[in-house]
C-alpha positions in Angstrom: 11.2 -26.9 -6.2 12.3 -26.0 -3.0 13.8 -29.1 -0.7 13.8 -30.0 2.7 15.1 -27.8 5.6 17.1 -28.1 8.7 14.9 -27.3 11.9 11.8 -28.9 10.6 10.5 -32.1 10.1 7.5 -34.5 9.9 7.2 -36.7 12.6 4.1 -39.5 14.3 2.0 -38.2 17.2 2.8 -40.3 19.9 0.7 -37.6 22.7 -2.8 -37.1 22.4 -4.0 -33.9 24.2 -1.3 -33.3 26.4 -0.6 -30.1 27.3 3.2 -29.4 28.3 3.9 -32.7 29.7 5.1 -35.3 29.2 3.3 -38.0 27.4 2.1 -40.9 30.4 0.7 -37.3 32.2 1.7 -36.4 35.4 2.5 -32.2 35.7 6.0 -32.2 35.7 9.2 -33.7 37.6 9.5 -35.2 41.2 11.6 -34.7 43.5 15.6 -35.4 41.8 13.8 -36.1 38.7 15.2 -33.1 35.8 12.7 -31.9 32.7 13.4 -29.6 30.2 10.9 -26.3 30.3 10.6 -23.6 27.3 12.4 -20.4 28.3 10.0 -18.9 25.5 6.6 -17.0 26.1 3.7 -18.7 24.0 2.6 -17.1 20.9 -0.8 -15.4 20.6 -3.0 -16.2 17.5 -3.1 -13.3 15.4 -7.0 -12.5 15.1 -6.6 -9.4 12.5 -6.1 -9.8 8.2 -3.3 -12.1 7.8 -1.8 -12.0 4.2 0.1 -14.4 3.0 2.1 -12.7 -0.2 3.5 -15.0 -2.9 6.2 -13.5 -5.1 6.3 -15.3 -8.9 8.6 -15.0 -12.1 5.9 -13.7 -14.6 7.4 -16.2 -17.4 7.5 -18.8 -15.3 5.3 -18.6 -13.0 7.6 -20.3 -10.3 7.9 -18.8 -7.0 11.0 -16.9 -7.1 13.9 -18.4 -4.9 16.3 -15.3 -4.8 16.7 -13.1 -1.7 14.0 -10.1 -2.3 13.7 -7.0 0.3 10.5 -7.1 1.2 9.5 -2.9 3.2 6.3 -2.7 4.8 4.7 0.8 4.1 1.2 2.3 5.2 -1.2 3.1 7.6 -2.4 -0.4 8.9 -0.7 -1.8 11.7 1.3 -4.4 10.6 2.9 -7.8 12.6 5.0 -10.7 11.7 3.6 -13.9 12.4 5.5 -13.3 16.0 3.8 -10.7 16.8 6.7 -8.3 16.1 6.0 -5.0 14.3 6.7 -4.7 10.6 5.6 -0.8 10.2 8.6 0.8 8.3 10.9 -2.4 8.3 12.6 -4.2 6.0 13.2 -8.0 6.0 14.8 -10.7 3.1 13.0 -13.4 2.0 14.3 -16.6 -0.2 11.4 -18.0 0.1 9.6 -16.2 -2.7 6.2 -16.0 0.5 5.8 -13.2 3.1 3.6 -13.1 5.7 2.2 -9.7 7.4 -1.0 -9.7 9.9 -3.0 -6.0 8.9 -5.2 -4.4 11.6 -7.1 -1.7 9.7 -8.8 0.8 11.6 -11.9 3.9 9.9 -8.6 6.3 9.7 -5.5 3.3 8.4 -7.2 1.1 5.5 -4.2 0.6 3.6 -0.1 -0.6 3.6 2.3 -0.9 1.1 4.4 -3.7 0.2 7.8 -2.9 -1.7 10.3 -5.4 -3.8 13.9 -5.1 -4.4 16.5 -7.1 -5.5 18.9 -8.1 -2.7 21.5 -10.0 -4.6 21.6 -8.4 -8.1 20.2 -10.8 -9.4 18.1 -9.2 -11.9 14.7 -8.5 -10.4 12.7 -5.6 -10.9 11.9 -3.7 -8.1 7.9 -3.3 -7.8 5.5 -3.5 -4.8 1.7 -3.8 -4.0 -0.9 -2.0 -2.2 -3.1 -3.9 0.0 -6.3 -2.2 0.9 -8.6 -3.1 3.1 -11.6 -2.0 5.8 -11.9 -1.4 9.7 -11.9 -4.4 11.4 -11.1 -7.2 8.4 -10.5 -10.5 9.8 -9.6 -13.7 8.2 -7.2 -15.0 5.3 -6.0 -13.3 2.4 -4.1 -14.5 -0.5 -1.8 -12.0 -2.7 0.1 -12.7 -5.8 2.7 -10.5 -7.0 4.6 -10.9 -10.5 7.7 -9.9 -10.9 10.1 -9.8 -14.3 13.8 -10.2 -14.2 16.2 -8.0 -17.1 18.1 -11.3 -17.1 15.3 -13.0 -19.0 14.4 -10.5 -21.8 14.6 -12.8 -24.3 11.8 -14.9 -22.5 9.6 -11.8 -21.6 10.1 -11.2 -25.1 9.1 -14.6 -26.7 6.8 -15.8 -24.2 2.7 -14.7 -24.6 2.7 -11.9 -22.3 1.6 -8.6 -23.0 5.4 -7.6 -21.9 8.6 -6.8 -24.0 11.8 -5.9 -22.7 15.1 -4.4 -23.8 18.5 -4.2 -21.9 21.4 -2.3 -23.2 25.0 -1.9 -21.8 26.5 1.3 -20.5 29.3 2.7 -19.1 30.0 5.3 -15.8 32.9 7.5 -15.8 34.7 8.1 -12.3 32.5 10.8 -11.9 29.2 8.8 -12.5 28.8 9.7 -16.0 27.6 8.3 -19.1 30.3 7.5 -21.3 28.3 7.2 -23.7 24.5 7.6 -25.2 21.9 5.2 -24.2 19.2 4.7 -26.2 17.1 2.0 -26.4 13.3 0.9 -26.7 11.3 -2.2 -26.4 10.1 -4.3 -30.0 5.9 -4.5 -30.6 4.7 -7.8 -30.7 1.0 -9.7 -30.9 -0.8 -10.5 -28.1 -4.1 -12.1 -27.2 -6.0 -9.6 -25.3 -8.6 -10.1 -22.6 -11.5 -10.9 -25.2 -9.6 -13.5 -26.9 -8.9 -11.1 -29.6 -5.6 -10.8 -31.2 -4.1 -7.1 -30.1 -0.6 -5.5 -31.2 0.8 -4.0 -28.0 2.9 -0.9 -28.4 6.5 0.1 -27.0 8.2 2.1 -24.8 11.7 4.2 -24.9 14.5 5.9 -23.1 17.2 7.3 -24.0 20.2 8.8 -21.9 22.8 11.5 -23.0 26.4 11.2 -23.0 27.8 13.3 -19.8 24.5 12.8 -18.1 26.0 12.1 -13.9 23.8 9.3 -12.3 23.0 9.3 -8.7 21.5 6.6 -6.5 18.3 8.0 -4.3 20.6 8.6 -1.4 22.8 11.1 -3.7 26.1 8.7 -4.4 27.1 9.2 -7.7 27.1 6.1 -9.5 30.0 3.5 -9.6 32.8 3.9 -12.3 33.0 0.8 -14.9 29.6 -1.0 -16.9 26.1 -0.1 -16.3 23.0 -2.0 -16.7 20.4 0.1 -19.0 16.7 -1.6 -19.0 13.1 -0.8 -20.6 10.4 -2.8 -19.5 6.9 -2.0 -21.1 3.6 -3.0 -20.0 0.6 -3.6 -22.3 -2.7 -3.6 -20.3 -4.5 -6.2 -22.6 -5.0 -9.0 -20.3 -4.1 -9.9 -16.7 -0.9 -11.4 -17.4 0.5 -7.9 -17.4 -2.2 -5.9 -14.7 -1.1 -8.2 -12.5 2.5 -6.7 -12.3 1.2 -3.1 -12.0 3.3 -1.8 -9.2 1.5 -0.9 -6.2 -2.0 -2.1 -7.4 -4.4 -0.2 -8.9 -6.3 0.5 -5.6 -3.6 3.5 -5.6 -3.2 6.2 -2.8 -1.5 9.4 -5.5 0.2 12.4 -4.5 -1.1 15.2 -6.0 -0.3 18.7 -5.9 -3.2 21.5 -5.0 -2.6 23.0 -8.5 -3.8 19.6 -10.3 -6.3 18.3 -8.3 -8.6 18.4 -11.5 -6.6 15.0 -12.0 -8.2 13.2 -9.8 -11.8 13.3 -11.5 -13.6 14.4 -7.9 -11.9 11.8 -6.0 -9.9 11.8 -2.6 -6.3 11.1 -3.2 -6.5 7.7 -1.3 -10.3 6.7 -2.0 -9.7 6.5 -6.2 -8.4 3.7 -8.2 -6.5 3.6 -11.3 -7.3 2.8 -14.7 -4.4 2.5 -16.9 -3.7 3.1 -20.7 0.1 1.0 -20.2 3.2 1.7 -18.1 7.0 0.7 -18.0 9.5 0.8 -15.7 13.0 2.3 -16.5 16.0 0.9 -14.5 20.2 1.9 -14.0 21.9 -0.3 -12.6 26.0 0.4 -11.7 28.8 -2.0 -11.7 28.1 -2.4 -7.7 24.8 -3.4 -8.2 23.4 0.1 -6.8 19.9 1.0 -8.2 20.6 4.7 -10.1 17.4 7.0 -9.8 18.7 10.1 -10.4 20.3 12.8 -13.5 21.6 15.6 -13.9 20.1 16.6 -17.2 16.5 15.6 -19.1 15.8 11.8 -20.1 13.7 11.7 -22.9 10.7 8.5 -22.2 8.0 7.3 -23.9 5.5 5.2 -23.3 2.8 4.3 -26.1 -0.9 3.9 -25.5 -3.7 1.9 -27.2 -5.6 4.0 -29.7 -8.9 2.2 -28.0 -8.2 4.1 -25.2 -10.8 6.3 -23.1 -10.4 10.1 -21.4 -12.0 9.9 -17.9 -16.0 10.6 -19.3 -15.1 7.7 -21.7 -15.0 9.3 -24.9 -12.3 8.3 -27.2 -8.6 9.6 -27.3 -7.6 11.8 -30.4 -3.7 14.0 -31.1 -3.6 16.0 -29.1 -5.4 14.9 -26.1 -3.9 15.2 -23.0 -3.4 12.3 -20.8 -2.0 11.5 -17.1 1.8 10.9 -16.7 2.3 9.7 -13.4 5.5 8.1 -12.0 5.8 5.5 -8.9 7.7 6.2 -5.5 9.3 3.3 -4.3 9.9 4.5 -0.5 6.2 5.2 0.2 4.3 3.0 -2.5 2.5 6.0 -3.5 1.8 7.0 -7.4 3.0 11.0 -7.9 1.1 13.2 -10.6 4.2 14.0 -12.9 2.4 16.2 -15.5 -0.4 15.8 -18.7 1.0 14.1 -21.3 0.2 14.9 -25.2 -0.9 12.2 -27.5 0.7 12.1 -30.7 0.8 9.8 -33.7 4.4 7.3 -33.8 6.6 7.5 -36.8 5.8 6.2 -38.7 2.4 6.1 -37.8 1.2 3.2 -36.0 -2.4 1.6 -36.8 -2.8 0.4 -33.6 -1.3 3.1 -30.9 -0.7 6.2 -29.9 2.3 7.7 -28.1 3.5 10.1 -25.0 6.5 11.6 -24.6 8.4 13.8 -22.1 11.3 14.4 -20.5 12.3 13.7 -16.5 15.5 13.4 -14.4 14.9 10.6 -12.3 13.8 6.9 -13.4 11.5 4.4 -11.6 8.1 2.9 -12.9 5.8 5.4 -15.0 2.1 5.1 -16.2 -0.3 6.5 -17.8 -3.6 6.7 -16.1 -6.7 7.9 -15.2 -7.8 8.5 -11.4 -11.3 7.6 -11.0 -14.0 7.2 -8.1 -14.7 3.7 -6.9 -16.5 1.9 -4.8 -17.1 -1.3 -2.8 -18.5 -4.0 -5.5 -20.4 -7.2 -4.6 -19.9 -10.5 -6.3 -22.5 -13.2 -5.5 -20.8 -16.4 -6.9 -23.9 -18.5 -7.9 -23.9 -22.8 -8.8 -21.3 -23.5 -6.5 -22.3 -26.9 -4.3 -23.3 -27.3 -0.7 -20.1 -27.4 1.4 -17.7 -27.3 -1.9 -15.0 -25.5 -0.4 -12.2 -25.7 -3.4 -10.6 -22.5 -3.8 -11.4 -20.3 -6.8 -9.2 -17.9 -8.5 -11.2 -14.9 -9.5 -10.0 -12.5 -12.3 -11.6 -9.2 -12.9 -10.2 -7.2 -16.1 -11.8 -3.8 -17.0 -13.1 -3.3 -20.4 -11.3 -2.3 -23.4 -10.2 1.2 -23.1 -10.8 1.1 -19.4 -8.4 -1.1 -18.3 -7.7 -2.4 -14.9 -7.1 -5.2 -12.8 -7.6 -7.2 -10.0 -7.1 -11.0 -9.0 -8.4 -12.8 -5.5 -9.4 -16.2 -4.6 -12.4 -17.3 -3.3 -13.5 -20.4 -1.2 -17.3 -19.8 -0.5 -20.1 -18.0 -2.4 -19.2 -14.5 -1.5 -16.8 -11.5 -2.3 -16.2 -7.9 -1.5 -13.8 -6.2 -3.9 -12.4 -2.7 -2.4 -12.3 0.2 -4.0 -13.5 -1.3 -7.6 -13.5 1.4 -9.9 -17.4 2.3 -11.5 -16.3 0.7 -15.3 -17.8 -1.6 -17.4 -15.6 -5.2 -16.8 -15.3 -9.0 -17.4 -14.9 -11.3 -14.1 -13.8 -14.6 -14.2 -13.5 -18.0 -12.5 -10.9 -20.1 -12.6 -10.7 -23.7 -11.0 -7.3 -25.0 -11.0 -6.8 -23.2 -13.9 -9.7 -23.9 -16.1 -12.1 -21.4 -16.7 -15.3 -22.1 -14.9 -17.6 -19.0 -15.5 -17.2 -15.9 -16.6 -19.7 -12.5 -17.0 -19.5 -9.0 -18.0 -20.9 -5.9 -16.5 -21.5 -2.3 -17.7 -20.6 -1.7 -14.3 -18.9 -3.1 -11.0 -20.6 -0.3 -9.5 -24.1 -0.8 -10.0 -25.3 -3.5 -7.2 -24.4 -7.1 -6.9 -22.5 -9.2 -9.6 -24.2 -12.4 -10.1 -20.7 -14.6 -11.4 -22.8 -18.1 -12.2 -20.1 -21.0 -12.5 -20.2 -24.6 -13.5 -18.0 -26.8 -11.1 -17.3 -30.4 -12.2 -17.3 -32.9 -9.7 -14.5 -33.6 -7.8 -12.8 -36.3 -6.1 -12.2 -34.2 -3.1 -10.4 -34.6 0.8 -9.5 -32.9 3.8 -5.7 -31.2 3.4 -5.3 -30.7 7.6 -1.8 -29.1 9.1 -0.6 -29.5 12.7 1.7 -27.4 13.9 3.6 -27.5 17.4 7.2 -26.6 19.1 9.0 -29.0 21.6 12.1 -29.1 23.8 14.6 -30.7 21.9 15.7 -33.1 24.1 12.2 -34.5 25.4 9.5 -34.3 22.1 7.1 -35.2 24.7 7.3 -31.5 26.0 5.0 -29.6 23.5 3.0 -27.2 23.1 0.5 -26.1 20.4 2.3 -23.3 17.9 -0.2 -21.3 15.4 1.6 -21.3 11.9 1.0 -19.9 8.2 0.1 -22.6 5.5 0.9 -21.7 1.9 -0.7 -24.8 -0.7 0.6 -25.0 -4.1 -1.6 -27.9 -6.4 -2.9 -28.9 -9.6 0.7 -29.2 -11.5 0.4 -28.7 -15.2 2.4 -31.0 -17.8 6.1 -30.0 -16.7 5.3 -30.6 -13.1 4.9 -26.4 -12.2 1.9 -25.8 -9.6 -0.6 -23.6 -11.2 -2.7 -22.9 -8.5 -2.5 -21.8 -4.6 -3.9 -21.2 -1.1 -3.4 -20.3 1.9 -4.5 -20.2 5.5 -3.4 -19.9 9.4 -3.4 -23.1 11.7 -4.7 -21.8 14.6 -7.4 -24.0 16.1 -6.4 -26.3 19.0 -6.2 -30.4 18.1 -9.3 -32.3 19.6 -6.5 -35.2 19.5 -3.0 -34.4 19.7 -1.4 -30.8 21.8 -1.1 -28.8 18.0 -2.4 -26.2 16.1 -4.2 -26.9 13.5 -6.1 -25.5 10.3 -7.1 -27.5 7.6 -9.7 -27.3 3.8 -12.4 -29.5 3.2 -13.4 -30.4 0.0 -9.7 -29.6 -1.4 -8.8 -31.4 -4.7 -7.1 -34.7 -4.2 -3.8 -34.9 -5.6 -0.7 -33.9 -5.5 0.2 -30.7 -3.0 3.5 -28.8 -1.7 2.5 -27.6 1.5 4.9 -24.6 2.5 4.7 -23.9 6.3 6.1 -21.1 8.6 8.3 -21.1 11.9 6.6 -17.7 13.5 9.4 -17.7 15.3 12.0 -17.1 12.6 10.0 -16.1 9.8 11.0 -19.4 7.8 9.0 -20.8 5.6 9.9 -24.4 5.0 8.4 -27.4 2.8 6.5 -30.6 4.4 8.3 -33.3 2.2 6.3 -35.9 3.7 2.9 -36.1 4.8 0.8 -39.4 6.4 0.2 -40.5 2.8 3.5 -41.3 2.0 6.3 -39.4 0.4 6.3 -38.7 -3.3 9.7 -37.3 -3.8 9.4 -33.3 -2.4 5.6 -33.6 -3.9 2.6 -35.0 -1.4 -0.8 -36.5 -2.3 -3.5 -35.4 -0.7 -6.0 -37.8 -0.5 -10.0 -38.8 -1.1 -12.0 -39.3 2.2 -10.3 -38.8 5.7 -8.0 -35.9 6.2 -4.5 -36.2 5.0 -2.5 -34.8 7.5 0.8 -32.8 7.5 2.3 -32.3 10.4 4.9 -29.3 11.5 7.2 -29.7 14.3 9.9 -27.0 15.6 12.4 -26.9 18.1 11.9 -24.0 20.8 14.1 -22.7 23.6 14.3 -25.2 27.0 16.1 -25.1 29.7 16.5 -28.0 32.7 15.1 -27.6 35.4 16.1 -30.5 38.3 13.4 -31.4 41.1 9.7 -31.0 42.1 7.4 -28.5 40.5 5.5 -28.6 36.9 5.7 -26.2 33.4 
């Protein structure tokens, strides 16, 4: 869990609603009489789609504590919480959160998010695509898994509908393989999303000897070992949709000559439905990611033999099926070519196969582009001014498969471009399901999702968020902030559950910012909390209910409060005048 840091602290409101002075009033020095004055402009509250992005260890389920580059891609105008522009840029995080404000206009309704390891450290590079319509406002919540090829044997004995394999290679001066590389993930049984046990199939690379290895810039790669992995994605349950790099809500490049691919869709109005995918990683002795060959790979990626074509009719040898293969600059999905279905060896009662060749590696799927649309859940049975947040998972039928995950604090919700299957939503509180229903299809009017929500013992979780000259915390000033909330801790003490939101509104008692949840679950919380001014996010280790050791209570009844001071730019200023 992630400690206290230097800059930030909790401290008492002495001032009650005073506005850059100091606390007994008055509006500013006298004559001979030196204050302190920011040498910093006020920050606006950002009014468009704020995201706050959370970035977890799929095994785990821990936030992830390594430095990731985090590029923003995409249409959308995008800011940091400072109002700064994030269009094309590329920051570090350590904080395993990331904040981005999204203006979406008729003609820029999506952006990218792309994740890469920025210490070697293991992590699979993967992104997300946010979508979203002209004008959104409010707070949004995004989860992104991520798997690390210094944990196979985890991926491999944990639950998920993931295997992994890692072999050892070796460059020559010139970049080349020493060596062949061959190597492919083991099967294993899963539960799938019916609750029905489900053998997941494999995937496979292998790698000539001689073949030269190039990073995307062109470098060949290092001399000495390389790093060889295989990750494979089953697409039985959520656990594994939810690491399916750059969503499913998927803008595709498509050349004119296939556009029969896309199933009567616009390239960046269709959403993906996938039969499994893997993503293929080189990694050289400097830690450079290798993308490209000289001569063929040979891949393959299996498929469930329950899967669908795009009318829905079942997959047979010989069918031919979607290959498509992810760019990690852009965020987009590129058409690669139609794949052939074919029986393993020896044959396998559960799957099929697809293989093919290529000469650069990066995350592949196989999928179908379908039309979607903008489906309506109506969440029914949940209490007058019950405001606890509710994880909602949405997992396309058998043979259809897709995913989508968002949270929900009222009775209302609006997933974007939802593609017209048949599915099975479901409610989660705190981890524990709380309704579930299936449709024929998201497409087909309103989703009534009827839940059951046992009473809670519920409070007010309130932030208050300001910035002060240093040497006189009398001089303040209200300072809007990003809130991330991890609760409900299962039996080894790991948060299962999240929220977020911006502290924006002005204190009717003290000169802050503040935001707060009513109706939150009482117990214990780890409220996360950004300086917009450096892009920090730090942890509130103690909160008006006392200190709990790095974990705080939030309480039944009156608001618990946390509250967020940081230190901002001054300078002193010597005689009559105000600031």
């Amino acid at each position: 869990m992630r400690g206290y840091k230097s800059g930030f602290s909790l401290v008492a409101l002495a001032c009650a609603g005073v506005v850059l002075v100091s606390c007994g009033g008055g509006g500013g020095g006298g004559a001979g009489e030196t204050i302190s004055v920011p040498t910093q402009a006020p920050l606006q509250t950002l009014q468009n789609a704020r995201y706050v992005v959370r970035l977890v260890d799929s095994v785990t389920g821990q936030t992830i504590s390594d430095s990731i580059k985090v590029t923003f891609v995409g249409a959308a105008t995008l800011k940091a919480a400072d109002s700064s522009g994030l269009n094309g840029k590329t920051i570090t995080t350590s904080d395993g959160l990331v904040f981005v404000d999204a203006a979406f206009t008729a003609g820029a309704q999506d952006f990218s998010i792309q994740l890469a390891d920025a210490g070697a450290k293991g992590w699979v590079a993967t992104g997300t695509r946010i979508v979203g319509v002209a004008g959104l406002k409010g707070d949004q919540a995004v989860e992104i898994k991520m798997v690390n090829t210094n944990q196979a044997a985890a991926v491999n004995a944990s639950d998920l509908p993931v295997a992994m394999a890692v072999a050892p290679g070796s460059a020559t001066a010139s970049g080349a393989f020493a060596a062949p590389v061959v190597l492919a993930t083991a099967s294993k049984a899963v539960t799938n999303a019916e609750g029905n046990a489900e053998t997941i199939g494999t995937s496979s690379l292998a790698i000539p000897a001689g073949t030269v290895g190039r990073t995307a810039g062109g470098a060949a790669a290092a001399p000495g070992p390389l790093t060889v992995s295989n990750t494979y994605f089953g697409n039985a349950n959520s656990d594994s949709l939810r690491a399916f790099p750059g969503g499913f809500a998927a803008t595709v490049d498509v050349p004119a000559a296939n556009a029969a691919v896309l199933n009567g869709s616009a390239a960046d109005q269709g959403s993906f439905i996938t039969a499994g995918f893997a993503q293929f990683n080189v990694t050289d002795s400097k830690g450079n990611a290798i993308k490209k060959f000289d001569q063929p790979l040979t891949v393959g990626i299996d498929l469930p033999k329950s899967t669908l074509d795009e009318n829905g009719h079942p997959l047979t040898v010989g069918s031919q099926y979607p290959v498509w293969s992810y760019d990690d600059t852009n965020g987009k999905w590129v058409f690669e070519k139609m794949g052939t279905v074919a029986e393993k060896t020896p044959v396998d009662a559960d799957n099929f196969t697809v293989q093919f060749q290529t000469q650069h590696l990066s995350s592949w799927n196989l999928d179908q582009y379908v039309n979607s649309c903008t489906a309506s859940v109506n969440i029914t049975g949940r209490p007058a001014a019950d405001d606890r947040p509710l994880e909602i998972v949405l997992v396309g039928a058998t043979g259809q498969r897709y995913g989508n995950i968002t949270r929900a604090t009222d009775s209302s919700l609006t997933l974007l471009r939802a593609p017209n299957i048949a599915a099975t939503l479901t409610a989660l509180d705190r981890g524990k399901v709380v309704g579930k229903v299936s449709v024929s299809s998201l497409c087909g009017g309103p989703v009534a999702l009827p839940v059951t929500l046992a009473p809670i013992v519920g409070g007010t979780l309130k932030v208050e968020s300001y910035e002060y000259c240093s040497d006189n915390s009398s001089h303040r000033r209200e300072l809007p902030t990003l809130v991330s909330v991890s609760y409900a801790p299962n039996a080894a003490g790991v948060f299962t559950a999240w929220t977020s939101f911006y502290a924006d509104q002005p204190s009717s008692t003290t000169t802050a910012a503040q935001g707060s949840i009513a109706g939150f679950p009482a117990g214990p919380v780890e409220v996360s909390v950004q300086n917009p001014r450096t892009g920090e996010w730090m942890v509130v280790i103690d909160g008006l209910s006392g200190d709990k050791g790095y974990v705080n209570e939030v309480g039944a009844g009156s608001p618990t409060v946390f509250t967020a001071r940081f230190p901002m730019n001054c300078k002193s200023v010597t005689g009559g005048g105000g600031f």
